[in-house]
C-alpha positions in Angstrom: 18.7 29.5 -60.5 20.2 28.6 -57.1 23.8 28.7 -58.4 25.3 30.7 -55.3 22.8 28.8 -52.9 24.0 25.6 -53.9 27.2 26.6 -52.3 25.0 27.7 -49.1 25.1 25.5 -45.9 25.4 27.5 -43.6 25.3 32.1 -43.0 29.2 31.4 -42.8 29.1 31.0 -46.3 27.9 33.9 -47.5 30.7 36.1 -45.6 32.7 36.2 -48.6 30.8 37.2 -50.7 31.0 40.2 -52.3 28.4 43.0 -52.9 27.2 41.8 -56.5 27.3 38.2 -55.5 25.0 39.4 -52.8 22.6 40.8 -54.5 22.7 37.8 -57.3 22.3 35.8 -53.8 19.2 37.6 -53.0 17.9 37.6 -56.6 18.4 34.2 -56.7 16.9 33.4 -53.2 13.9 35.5 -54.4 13.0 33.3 -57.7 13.7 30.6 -55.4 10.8 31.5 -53.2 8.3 32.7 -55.6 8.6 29.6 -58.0 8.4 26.8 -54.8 5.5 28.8 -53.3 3.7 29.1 -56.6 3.6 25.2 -56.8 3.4 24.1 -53.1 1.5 27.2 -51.6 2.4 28.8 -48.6 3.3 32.6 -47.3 4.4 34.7 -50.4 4.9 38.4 -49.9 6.3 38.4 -46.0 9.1 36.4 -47.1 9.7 38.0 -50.2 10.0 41.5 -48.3 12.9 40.2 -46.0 15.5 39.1 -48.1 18.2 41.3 -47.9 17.4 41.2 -43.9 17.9 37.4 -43.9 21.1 37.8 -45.6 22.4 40.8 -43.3 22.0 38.5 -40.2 24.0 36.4 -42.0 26.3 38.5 -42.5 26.3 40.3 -39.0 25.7 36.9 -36.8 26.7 33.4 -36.5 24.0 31.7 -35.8 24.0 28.5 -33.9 26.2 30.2 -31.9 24.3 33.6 -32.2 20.3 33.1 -31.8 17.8 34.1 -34.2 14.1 34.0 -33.4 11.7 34.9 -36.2 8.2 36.2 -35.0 5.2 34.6 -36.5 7.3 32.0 -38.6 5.8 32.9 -42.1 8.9 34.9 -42.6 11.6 32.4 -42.2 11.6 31.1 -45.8 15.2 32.8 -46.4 16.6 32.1 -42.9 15.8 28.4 -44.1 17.4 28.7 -47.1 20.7 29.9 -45.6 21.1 28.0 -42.8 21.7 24.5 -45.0 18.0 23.6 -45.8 18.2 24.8 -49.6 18.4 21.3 -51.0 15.3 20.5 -49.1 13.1 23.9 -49.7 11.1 22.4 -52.9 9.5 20.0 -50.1 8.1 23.1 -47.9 5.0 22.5 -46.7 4.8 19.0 -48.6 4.2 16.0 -46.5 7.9 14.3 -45.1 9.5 18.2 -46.3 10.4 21.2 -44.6 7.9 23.1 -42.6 6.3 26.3 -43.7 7.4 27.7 -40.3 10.3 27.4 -37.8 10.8 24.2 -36.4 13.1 22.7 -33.7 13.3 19.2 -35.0 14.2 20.6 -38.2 17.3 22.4 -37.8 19.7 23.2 -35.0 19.0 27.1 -36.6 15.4 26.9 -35.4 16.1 27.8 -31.5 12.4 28.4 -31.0 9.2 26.9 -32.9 6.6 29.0 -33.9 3.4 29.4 -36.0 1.6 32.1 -34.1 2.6 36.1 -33.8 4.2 38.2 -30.6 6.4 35.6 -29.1 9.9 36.1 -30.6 10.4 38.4 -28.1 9.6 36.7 -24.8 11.2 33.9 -26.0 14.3 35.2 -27.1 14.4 36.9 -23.9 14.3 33.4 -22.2 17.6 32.4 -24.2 19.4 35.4 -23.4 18.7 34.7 -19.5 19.4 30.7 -19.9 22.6 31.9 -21.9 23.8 34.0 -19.3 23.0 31.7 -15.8 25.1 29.2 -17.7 28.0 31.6 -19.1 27.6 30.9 -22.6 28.5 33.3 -25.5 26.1 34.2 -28.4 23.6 37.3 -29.0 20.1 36.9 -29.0 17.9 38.9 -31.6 14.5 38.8 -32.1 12.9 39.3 -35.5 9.2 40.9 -34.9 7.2 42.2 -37.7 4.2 41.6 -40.3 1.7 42.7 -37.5 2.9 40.9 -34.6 3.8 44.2 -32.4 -0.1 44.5 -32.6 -0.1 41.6 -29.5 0.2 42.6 -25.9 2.3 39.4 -25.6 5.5 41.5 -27.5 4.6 44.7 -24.8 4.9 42.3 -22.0 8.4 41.1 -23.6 9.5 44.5 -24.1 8.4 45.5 -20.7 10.9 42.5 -19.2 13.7 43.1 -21.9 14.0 47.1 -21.1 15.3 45.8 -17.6 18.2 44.3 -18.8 22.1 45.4 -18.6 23.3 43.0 -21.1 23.0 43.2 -24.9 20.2 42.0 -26.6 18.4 43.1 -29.9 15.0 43.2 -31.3 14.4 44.1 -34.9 10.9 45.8 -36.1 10.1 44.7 -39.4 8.0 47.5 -40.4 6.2 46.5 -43.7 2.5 46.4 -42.0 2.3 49.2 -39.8 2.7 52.9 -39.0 5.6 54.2 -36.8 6.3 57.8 -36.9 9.8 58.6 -38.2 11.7 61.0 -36.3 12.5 64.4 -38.7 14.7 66.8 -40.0 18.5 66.5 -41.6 19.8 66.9 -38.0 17.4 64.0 -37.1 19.2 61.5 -39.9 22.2 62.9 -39.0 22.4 62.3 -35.5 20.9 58.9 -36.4 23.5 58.1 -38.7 26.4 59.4 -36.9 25.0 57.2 -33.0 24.9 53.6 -35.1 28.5 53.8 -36.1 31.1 51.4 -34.5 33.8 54.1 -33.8 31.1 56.6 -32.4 30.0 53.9 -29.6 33.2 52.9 -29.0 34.3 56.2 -28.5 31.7 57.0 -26.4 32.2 53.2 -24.1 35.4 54.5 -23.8 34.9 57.9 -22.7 32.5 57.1 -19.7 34.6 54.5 -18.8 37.6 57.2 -18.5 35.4 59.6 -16.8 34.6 57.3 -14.0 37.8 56.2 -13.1 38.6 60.2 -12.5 39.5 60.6 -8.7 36.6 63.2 -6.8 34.8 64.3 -9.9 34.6 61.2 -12.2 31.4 59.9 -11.9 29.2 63.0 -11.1 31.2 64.2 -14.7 29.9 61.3 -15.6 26.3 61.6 -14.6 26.4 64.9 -15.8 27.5 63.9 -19.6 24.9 61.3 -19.5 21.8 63.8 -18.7 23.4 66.4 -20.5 22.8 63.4 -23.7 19.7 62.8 -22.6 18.3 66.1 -22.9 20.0 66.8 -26.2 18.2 64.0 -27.7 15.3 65.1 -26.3 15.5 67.9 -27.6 15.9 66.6 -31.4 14.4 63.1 -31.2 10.7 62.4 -29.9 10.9 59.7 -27.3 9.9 56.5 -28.8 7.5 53.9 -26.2 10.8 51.8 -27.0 12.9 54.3 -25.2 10.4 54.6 -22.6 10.8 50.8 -22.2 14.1 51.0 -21.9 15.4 49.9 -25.5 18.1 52.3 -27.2 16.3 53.0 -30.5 17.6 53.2 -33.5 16.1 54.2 -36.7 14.4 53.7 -39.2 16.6 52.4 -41.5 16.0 51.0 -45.5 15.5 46.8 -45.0 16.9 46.2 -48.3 20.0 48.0 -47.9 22.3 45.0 -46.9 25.6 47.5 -46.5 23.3 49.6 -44.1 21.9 47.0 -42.4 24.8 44.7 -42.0 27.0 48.3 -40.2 23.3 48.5 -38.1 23.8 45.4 -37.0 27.4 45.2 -35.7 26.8 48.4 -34.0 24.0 47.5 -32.2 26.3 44.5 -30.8 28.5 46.6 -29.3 26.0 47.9 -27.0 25.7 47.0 -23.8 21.4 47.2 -23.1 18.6 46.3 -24.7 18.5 47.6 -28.7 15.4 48.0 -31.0 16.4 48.4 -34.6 13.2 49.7 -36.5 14.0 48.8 -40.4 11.2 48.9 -43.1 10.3 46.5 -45.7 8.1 46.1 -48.5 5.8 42.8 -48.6 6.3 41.0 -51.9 9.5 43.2 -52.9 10.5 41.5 -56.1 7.3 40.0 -57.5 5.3 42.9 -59.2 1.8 41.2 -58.4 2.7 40.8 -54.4 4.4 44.3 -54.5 0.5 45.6 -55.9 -1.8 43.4 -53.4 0.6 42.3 -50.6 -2.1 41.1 -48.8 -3.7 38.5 -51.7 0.0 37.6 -52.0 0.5 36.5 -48.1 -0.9 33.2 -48.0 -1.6 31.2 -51.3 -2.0 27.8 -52.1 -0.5 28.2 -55.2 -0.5 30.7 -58.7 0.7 30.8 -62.1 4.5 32.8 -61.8 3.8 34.6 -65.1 0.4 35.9 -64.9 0.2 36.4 -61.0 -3.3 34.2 -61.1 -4.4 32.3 -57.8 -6.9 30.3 -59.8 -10.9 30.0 -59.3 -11.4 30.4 -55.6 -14.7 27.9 -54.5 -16.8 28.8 -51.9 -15.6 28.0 -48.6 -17.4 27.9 -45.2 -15.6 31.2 -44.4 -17.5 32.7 -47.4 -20.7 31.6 -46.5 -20.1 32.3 -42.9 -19.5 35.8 -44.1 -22.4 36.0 -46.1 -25.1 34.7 -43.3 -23.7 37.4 -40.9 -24.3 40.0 -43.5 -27.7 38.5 -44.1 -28.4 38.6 -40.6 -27.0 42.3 -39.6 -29.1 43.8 -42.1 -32.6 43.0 -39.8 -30.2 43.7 -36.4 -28.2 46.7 -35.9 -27.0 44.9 -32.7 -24.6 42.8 -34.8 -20.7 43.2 -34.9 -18.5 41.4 -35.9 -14.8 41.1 -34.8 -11.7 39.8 -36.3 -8.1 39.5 -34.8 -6.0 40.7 -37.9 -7.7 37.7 -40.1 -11.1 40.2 -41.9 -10.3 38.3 -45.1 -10.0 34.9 -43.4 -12.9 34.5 -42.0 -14.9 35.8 -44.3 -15.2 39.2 -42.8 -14.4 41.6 -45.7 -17.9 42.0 -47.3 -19.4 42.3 -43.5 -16.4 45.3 -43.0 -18.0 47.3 -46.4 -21.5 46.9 -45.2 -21.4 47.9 -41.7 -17.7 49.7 -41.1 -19.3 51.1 -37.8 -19.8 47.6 -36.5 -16.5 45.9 -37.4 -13.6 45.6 -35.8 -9.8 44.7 -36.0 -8.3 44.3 -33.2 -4.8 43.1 -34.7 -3.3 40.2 -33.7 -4.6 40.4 -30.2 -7.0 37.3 -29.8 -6.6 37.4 -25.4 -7.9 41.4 -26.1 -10.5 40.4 -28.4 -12.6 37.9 -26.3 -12.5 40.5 -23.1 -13.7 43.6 -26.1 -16.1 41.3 -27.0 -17.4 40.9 -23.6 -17.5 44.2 -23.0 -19.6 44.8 -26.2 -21.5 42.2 -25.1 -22.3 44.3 -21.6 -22.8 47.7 -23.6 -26.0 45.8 -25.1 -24.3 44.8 -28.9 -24.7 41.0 -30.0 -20.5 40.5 -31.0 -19.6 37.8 -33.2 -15.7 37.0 -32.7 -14.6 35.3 -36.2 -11.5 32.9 -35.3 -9.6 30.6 -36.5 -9.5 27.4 -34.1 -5.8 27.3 -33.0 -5.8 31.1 -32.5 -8.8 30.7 -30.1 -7.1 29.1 -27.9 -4.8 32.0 -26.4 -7.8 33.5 -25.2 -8.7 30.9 -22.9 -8.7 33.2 -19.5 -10.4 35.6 -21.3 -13.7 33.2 -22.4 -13.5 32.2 -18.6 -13.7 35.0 -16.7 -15.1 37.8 -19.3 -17.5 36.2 -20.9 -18.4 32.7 -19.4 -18.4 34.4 -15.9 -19.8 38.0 -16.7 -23.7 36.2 -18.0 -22.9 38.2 -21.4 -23.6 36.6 -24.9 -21.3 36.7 -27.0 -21.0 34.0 -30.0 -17.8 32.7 -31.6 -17.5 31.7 -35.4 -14.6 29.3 -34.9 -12.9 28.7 -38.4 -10.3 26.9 -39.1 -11.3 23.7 -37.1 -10.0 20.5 -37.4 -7.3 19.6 -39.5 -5.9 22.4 -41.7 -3.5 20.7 -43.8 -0.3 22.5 -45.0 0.0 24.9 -42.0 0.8 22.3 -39.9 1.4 21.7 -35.7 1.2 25.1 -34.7 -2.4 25.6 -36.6 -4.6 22.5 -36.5 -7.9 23.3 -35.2 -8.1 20.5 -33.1 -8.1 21.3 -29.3 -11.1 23.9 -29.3 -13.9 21.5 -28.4 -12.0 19.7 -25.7 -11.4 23.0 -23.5 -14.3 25.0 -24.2 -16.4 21.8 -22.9 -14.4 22.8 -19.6 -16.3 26.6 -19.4 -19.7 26.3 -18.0 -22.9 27.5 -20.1 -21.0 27.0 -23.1 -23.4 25.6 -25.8 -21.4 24.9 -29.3 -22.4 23.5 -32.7 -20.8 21.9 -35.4 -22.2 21.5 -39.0 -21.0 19.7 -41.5 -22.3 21.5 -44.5 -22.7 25.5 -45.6 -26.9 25.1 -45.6 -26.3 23.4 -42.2 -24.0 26.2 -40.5 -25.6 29.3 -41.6 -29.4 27.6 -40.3 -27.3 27.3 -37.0 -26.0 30.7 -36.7 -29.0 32.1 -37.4 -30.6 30.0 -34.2 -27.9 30.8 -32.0 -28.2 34.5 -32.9 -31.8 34.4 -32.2 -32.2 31.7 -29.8 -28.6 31.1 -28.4 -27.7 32.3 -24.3 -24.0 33.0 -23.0 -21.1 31.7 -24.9 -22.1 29.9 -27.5 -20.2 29.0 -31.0 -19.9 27.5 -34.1 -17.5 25.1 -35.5 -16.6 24.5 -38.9 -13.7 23.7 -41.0 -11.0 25.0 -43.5 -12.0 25.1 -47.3 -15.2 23.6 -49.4 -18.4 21.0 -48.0 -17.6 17.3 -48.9 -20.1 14.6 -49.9 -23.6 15.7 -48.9 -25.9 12.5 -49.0 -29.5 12.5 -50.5 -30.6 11.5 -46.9 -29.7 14.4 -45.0 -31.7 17.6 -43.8 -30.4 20.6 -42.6 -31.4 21.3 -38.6 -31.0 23.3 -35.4 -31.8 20.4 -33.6 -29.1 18.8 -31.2 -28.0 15.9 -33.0 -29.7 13.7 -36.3 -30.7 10.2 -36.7 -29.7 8.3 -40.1 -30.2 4.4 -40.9 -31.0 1.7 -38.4 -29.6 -1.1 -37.0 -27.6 -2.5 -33.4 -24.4 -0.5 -34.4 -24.2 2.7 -33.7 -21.6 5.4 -35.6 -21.6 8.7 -33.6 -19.4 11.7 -35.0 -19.7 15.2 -35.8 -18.7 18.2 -38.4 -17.2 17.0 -41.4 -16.9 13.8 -40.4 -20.0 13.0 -40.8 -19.3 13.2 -44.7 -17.1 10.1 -44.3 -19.9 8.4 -42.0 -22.4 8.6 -44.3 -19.8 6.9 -47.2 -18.7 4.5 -44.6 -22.4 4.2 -43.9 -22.7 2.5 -47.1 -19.9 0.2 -47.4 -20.7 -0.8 -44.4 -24.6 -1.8 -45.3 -23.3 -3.5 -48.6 -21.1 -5.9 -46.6 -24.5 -7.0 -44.1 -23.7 -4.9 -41.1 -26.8 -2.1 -41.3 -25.6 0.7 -38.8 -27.3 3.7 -37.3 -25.3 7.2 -37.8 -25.8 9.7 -34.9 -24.7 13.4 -36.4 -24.4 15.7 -32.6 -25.1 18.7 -34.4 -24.9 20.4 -30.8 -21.5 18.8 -29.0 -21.5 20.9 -26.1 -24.0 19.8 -24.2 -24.4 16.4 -25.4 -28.4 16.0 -25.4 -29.3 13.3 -23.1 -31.5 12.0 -25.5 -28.7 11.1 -28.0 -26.9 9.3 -25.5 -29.9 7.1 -24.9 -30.0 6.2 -28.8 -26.9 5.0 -28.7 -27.0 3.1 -25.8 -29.7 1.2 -27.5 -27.3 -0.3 -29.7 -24.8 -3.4 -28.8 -21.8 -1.4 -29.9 -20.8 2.3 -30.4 -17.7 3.6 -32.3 -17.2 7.7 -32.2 -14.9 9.5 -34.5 -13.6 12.5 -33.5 -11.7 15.0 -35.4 -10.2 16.4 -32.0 -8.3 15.5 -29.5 -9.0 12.2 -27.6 -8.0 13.3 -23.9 -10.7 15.5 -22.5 -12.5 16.0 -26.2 -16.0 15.0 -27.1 -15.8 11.4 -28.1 -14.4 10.6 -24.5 -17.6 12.5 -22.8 -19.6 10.6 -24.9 -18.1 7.5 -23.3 -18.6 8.8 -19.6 -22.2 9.2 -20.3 -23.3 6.2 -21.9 -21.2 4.9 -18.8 -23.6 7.0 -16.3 -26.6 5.9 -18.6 -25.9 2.6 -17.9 -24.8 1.0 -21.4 -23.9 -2.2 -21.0 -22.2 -2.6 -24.4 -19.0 -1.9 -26.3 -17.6 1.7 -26.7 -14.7 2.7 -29.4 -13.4 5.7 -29.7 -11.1 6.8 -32.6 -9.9 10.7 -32.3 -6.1 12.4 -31.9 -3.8 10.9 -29.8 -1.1 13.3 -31.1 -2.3 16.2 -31.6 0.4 17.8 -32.6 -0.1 16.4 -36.4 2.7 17.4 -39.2 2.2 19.3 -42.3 0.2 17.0 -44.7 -2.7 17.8 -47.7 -6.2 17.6 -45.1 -7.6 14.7 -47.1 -3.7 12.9 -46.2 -4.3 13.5 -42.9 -7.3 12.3 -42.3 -6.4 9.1 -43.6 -3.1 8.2 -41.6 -5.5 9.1 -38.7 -7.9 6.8 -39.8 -10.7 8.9 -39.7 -11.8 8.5 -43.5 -14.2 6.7 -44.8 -12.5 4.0 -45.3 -10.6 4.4 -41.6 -14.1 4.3 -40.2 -15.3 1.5 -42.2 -12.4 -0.8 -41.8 -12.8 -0.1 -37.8 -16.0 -1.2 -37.4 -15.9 -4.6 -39.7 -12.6 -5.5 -37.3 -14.6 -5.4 -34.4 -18.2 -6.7 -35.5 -16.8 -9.8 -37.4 
């Protein structure tokens, strides 16, 4: 394995290769993936299915020069491996190692980071106008795919890119979705004949022979051109691409590296925007992602020879999932909504049971909130099922179309927190900070399955405007014999003149720190804010009861909870001392959660270790 990609640093290398030693290249780039992402986790099946893609880039580009920019980012495990990171790709995902997505501190290949879907083509757009203000040379292409043309953020791209009179090329990765092919032998032929070198240099030539004509040149010209026009009409059904202002092209085979690569260097020699539509198959090359393609997208890890992805323990997604079922069987006004994530958040079993009240909106979280709202004004009770970091793009949306229009809607925000090997671009960490910005927002935050599906049910019943639920990514941690499940805004636990506040899973580490911290002679009383936004006023008042207060906060510092927490006790009139441990950064690397949590200090023994330093 990895006998050609040792010799790999950079897509230069592979130029000179021949066809077998290509396809050995991909086979080899192929085992490569599967075998790292069966130990380490990661996406599977996305990255398997563009391979031979990767390596026509390659082969057609030279990037740093030329700029790539893959969409979503859970399809650049190739690019990585060809552009020098090989040695390094067993560390994917692993704490120090490469990331699982592209990265601008990692490479000088990685133009533009990115985690979530739609924005390759916006920002590669942005490069191609920076490149040309400051008269540099390179193409720009953007890499879309794997759902991410299902965002109105890759329309508004398109919209800006169809105006240009400059080269620059977007390639559909079609592996997800339906685009209608155009037809017929004259179709393909046609199609065949317009993406070959000599035809559009034959045809640059020829206008540019026509207009130079004395008298008659350019309305010749203009004539040819809408003479084309209707001829194509005539045999091609306008694509929205065309309409946009793209010359389309396609669909062409994605594993066909000969095809691809001639694709490629013709659409370089045309002068206006080009879309490339080229199809794929998810987890080509690995019978088990080939069969399920969507079990085989995201995996933290499975045995190569058997395809198994091991026990799977309940997670809070699962028993989010199942409360929502349990609760739209006594009221039809339930829905429930999902942004291309139904398995994800726990969604599937609620999409069996009530098809007629689920939706999937695709990867279109801004859309989602304002459906949502507009459910919400039709008379139906929506429940938006999110992850945290995804949330955030909808921001405007939970302002003005559901905040603002009086309509309940309530948010299952998954996902929140730390999330471990995703990384930067998906920690659920800046969720409570800005929806504590949006009036008549009440949000909860349990700590424990029992705990979060008592609270959903309350907030369905009793709940008023945008309200939520937070919880985290994967399985409930220690549950002390001392705790009760409760809608009630926050808990009481222990006693003594120091006071521990926290919320969510952290209050698992409290209650360990709790006692350590009552074995070394300092008895302390743990606060749980089951309801962070509001704060109840009567939980401030315990705590300013106490000489000293430390928060932990699995969020943000600036603008989250912990530091509200602070103003109040300040407006209540505490007279003692406040610490407050949360997120400085929050832009945390890739790292296992329970890692994490540590170098932030926000373990048990983080919290522990805080409070002895400042009580001795």
């Amino acid at each position: 394995m990895g006998k050609l990609l040792e010799g790999i640093r950079s897509p230069r290398d592979i130029k000179s290769l021949d066809k077998e030693q290509l396809a050995c290249l991909c086979e080899e780039m192929r085992e490569q993936i599967i075998e790292t992402v069966s130990q380490n986790g990661g996406h599977l099946a996305s990255n398997l299915g563009v391979v031979e893609l990767t390596v026509a880039l390659g082969l057609a580009f030279d990037p740093p020069e030329d700029t790539i920019v893959w969409d979503v980012g859970h399809q650049s495990y190739p690019y990585k491996m060809l552009t020098g990171r090989y040695p390094q790709f067993s560390t994917i995902r692993k704490e120090g190692g490469l990331a699982g997505y592209p990265c601008r501190e990692e490479s000088e290949f990685d133009t533009f980071s990115s985690g979530h879907s739609s924005t390759s083509i916006s920002a590669a757009l942005g490069v191609s106008e920076a490149n040309a203000v400051q008269g540099k040379e390179g193409y720009v292409v953007a890499v879309i795919g794997d759902g991410a043309l299902t965002g109105g953020l890759a329309y508004e791209g398109l919209n800006n890119a169809g105006r240009l009179h400059r080269n620059f090329i977007v390639i559909l990765n079609d592996n997800t979705m339906s685009i209608s092919k155009n037809v017929g032998s004259i179709a393909r032929y046609l199609t065949y004949i317009r993406t070959k070198p000599g035809y559009i240099k034959i045809k640059r030539n020829l206008e540019i022979s026509f207009q130079r004509l004395p008298l008659l040149g350019k309305p010749l010209a203009t004539l040819l051109r809408h003479m084309k026009a209707r001829i194509k009409k005539f045999f091609y059904n306008p694509t929205i691409f065309d309409d946009l202002g793209f010359a389309y092209y396609g669909p062409f085979d994605g594993h066909n590296i000969k095809e691809l690569t001639e694709t490629l260097e013709s659409a370089k020699l045309l002068h206006k925007p080009v879309l490339l539509h080229v199809r794929t198959y998810k987890g080509k090359g690995y019978q088990y992602a080939e069969q399920d393609p969507g079990i085989y997208h995201g995996l933290s890890g499975f045995d190569v020879n058997t395809g198994d992805t091991g026990a799977k323990s309940q997670s809070f997604s699962d028993a989010f999932g199942e409360a929502l079922c349990d609760l739209a069987a006594s009221n039809p006004k339930i829905c429930a909504i999902t942004a291309a994530m139904q398995s994800g958040t726990g969604l599937s079993d609620f999409r069996e049971k009530y098809r007629s009240r689920f939706y999937d909106v695709g990867i279109s979280e801004g859309h989602a909130v304002t459906f949502a709202g507009g459910l919400a004004a039709g008379g139906m009770l929506p429940v938006f099922a999110v992850y945290s970091s995804f949330l955030q793009r909808g921001y405007d949306q939970l302002i003005h179309d559901v905040s603002l229009q009086g309509v309940k809607v309530l948010f299952a925000i998954d996902r929140a927190g730390i999330v471990g090997e995703d990384g930067k671009t998906h920690q659920g960490v800046f969720d409570a900070a800005y929806l504590q910005t949006i009036p008549h927002v009440t949000l909860y935050s349990p700590a424990y399955f029992s705990e979060m599906q008592a609270q959903l049910a309350f907030l369905i019943k009793e709940g008023k405007g945008l309200c939520g639920i937070r919880y985290p990514r994967g399985r409930e941690l220690y549950r002390p014999a001392f705790f009760q499940d409760t809608t009630e805004s926050f808990s009481l636990y222990g006693e003594g003149n120091i006071c521990v506040v926290t919320y969510g899973r952290l209050f698992s580490f409290a209650a360990e720190s709790l006692s350590a911290l009552e074995q070394a002679g300092f008895p302390v009383r743990l606060l749980k804010l089951n309801r962070i936004i509001p704060i109840d006023p009567q939980a401030v008042a315990e705590a300013a009861s106490c000489s000293q207060v430390f928060f932990f906060e699995e969020g943000v510092k600036r603008g989250g909870i912990g530091e509200h927490f602070g103003f109040l006790l300040q407006e209540h009139g505490f007279k003692g001392r406040y610490y407050l441990r949360a997120i400085d950064d929050p832009y945390i690397p890739h790292a296992p959660m329970f890692r994490a949590l540590e170098s932030l200090g926000l373990n048990a023994d983080g919290m522990t270790s805080m409070v002895l330093e400042n009580c001795k």
